[in-house]
C-alpha positions as CSV (number, residue, x, y, z in Angstrom):
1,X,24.6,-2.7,-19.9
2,X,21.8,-5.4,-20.0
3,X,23.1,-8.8,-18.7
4,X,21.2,-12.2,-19.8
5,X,21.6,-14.7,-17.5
6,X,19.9,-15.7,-13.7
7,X,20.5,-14.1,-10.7
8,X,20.8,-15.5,-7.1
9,X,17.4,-13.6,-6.4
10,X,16.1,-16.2,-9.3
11,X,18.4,-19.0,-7.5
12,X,16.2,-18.3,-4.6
13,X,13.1,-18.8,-5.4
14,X,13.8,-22.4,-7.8
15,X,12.5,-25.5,-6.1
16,X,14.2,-27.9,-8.4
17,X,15.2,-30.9,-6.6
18,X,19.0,-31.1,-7.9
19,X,21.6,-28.9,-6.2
20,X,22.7,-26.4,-8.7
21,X,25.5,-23.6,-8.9
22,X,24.9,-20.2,-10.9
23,X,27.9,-19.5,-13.0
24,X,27.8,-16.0,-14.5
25,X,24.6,-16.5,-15.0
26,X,24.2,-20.1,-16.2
27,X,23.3,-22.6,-14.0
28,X,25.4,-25.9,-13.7
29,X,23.5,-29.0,-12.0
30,X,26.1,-30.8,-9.1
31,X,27.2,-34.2,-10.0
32,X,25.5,-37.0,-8.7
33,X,25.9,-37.7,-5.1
34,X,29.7,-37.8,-4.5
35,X,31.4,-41.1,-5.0
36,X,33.0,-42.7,-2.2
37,X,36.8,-41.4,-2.4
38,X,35.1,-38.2,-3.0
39,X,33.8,-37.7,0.4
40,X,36.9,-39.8,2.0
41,X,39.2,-37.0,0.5
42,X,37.0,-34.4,1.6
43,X,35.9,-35.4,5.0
44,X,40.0,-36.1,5.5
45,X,41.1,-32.7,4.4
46,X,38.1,-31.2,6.0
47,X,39.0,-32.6,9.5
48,X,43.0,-31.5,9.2
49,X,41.6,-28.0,8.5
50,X,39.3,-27.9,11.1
51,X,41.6,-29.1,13.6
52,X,44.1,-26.6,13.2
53,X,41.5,-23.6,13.1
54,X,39.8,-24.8,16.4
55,X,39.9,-21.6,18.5
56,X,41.4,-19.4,15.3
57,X,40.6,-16.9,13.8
58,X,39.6,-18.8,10.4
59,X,36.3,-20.8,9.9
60,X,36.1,-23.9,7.6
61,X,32.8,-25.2,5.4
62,X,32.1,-27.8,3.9
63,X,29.3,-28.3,0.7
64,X,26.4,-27.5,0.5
65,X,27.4,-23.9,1.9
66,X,26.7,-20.8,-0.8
67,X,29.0,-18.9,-1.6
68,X,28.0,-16.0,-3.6
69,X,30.4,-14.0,-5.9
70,X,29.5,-10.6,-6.5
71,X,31.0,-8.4,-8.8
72,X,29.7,-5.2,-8.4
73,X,26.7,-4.7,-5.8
74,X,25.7,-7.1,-3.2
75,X,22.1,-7.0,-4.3
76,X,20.7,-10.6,-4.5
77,X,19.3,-9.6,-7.7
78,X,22.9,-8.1,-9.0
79,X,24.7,-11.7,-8.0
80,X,25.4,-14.0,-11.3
81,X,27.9,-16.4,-9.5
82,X,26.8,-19.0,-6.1
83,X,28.7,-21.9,-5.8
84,X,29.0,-24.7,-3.7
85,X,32.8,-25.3,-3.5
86,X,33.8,-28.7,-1.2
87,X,35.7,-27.0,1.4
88,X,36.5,-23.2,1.7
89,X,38.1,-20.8,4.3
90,X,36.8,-17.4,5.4
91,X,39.3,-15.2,7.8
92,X,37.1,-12.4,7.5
93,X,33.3,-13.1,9.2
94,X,31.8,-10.2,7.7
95,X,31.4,-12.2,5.1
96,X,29.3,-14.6,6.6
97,X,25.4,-14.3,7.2
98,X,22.8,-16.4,7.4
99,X,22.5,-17.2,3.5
100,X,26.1,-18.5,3.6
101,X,29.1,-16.1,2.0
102,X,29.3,-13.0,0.2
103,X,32.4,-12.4,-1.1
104,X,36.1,-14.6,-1.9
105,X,36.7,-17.2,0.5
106,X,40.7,-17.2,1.4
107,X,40.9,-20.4,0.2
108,X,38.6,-22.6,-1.7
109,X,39.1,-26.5,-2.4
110,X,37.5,-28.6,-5.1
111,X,38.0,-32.2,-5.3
112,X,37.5,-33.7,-8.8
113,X,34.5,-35.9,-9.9
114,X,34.2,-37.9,-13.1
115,X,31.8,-35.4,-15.1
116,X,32.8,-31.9,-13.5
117,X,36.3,-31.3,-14.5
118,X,36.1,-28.7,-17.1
119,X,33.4,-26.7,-14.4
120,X,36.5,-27.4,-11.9
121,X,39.0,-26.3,-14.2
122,X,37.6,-24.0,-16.4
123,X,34.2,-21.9,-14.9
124,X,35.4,-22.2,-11.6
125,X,39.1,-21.2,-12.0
126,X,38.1,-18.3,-13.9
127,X,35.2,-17.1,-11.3
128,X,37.9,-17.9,-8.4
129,X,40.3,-15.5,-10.0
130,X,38.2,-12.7,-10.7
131,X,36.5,-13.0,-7.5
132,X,39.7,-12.8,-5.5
133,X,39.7,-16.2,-4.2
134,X,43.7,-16.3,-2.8
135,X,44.2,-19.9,-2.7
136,X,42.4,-22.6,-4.9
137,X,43.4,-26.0,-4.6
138,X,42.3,-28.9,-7.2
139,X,42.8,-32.5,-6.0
140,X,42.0,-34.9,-8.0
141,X,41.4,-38.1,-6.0
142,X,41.9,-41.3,-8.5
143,X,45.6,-39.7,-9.3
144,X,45.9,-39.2,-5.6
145,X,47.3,-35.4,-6.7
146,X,46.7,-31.6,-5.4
147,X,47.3,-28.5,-7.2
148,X,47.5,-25.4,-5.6
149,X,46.4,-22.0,-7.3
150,X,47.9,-18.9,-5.9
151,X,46.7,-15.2,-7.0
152,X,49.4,-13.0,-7.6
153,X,48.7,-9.0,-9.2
154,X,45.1,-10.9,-9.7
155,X,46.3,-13.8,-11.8
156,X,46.5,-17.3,-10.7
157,X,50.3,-19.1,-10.2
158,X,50.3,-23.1,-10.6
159,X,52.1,-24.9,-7.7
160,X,54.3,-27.4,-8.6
161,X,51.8,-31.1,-8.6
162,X,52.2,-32.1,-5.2
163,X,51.1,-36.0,-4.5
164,X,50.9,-38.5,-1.8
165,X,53.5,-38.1,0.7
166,X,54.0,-34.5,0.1
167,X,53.3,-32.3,3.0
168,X,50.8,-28.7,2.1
169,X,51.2,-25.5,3.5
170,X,50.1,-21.7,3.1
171,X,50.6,-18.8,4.2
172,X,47.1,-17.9,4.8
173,X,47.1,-20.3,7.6
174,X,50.1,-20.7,9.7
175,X,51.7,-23.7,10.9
176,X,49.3,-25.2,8.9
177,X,50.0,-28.6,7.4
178,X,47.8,-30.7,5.0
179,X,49.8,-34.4,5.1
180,X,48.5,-35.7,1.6
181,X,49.7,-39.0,3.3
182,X,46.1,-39.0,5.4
183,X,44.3,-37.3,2.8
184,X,44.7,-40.2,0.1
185,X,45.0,-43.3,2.6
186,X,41.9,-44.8,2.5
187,X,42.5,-44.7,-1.6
C-alpha cells in the first residue's frame, strides 16, 4: 500500500517560517500567534497541572512541543501525523526523546482559536482517537467552556459541558483538580 502524503522525515527538513502540524499526511499551518485569552487559558491550566505533577511521576508540555503519532513503525519516514497540541501529559518517559514525543500523550488539551476549530474538532479528534490519546479536553475560551473526551474500547465518550465554576478531575492524575474558576478569570 502506497501512501500520498508527507512524512515527519519531509517535516524535518522544511524551513518554512510558519509553524505547521502534519495531519495524515497534510500539513495544516498554526493559527496566527495566539490571541490574548488564548495564552491566559493556557498559561492558567498549564501552571495547575504543573503544580500538582511537581515531583510526580507525570511530565506536562506546553506548544511548540512535537508530538508524533505513529501508526505503524516509528521510522521518521513512516510518521504521517506531528502535532503541536497546547498542553499534553506523558506518564510514560519512554516516549520522550530529544525530538519531543513518540507515541499518545495520556492527555492532550486544545484550547480553541477563531480559525482552527474544525482542525480541533475534526482532524485532531480523529488522530487523538486512533492514536490512543486517553483523555482530550477542548476548551473553548470566549464561552468560558471545557469538554472532556474520554476513550473507552478505542472510541471517544463526551463529558457532560463543564463551565466556569465547575471543578475537573481524571483519573489519570489523582487528586488532581483543574478549578475552571482560575482557568477563565482573567476572561
Amino acid at each position: 500500500m502506497s501512501f500520498n502524503g508527507y512524512t515527519y522525515a519531509d517535516y524535518l527538513t522544511w524551513t518554512i517560517p510558519e509553524m505547521v502540524e502534519l495531519i495524515k499526511g497534510k500539513v495544516f499551518k498554526m493559527a496566527a500567534a495566539p490571541r490574548l485569552i488564548h495564552q491566559r487559558v493556557a498559561g492558567e491550566a498549564f501552571r495547575q497541572i504543573s503544580n500538582h505533577l511537581n515531583r510526580k511521576k507525570c511530565d506536562v508540555f506546553i506548544a511548540p512541543f512535537d508530538v508524533r503519532l505513529p501508526v505503524h513503525s516509528k521510522k521518521n519516514e513512516d510518521i504521517y501525523t506531528v502535532v503541536q497540541p497546547d498542553i499534553f501529559v506523558i506518564c510514560d518517559s519512554s516516549k520522550l526523546d530529544d525530538a519531543g514525543c513518540i507515541g499518545a500523550p495520556d492527555i492532550v488539551v486544545e484550547i480553541l482559536s477563531p480559525g482552527n476549530n474544525r482542525k480541533e474538532l475534526q482532524n485532531k479528534y480523529e488522530v487523538y482517537e486512533e492514536s490512543g490519546v486517553q483523555e482530550y479536553w477542548v476548551i473553548h475560551p470566549d464561552e468560558q467552556t471545557l469538554l472532556i473526551y474520554t476513550l473507552v474500547n478505542g472510541k471517544y465518550q463526551a463529558s457532560k459541558l463543564f463551565t466556569v465554576g465547575d471543578i475537573i478531575t481524571t483519573p489519570i492524575l489523582p487528586d488532581f483538580v483543574l478549578d475552571l474558576e482560575l482557568v477563565f478569570a482573567e476572561n
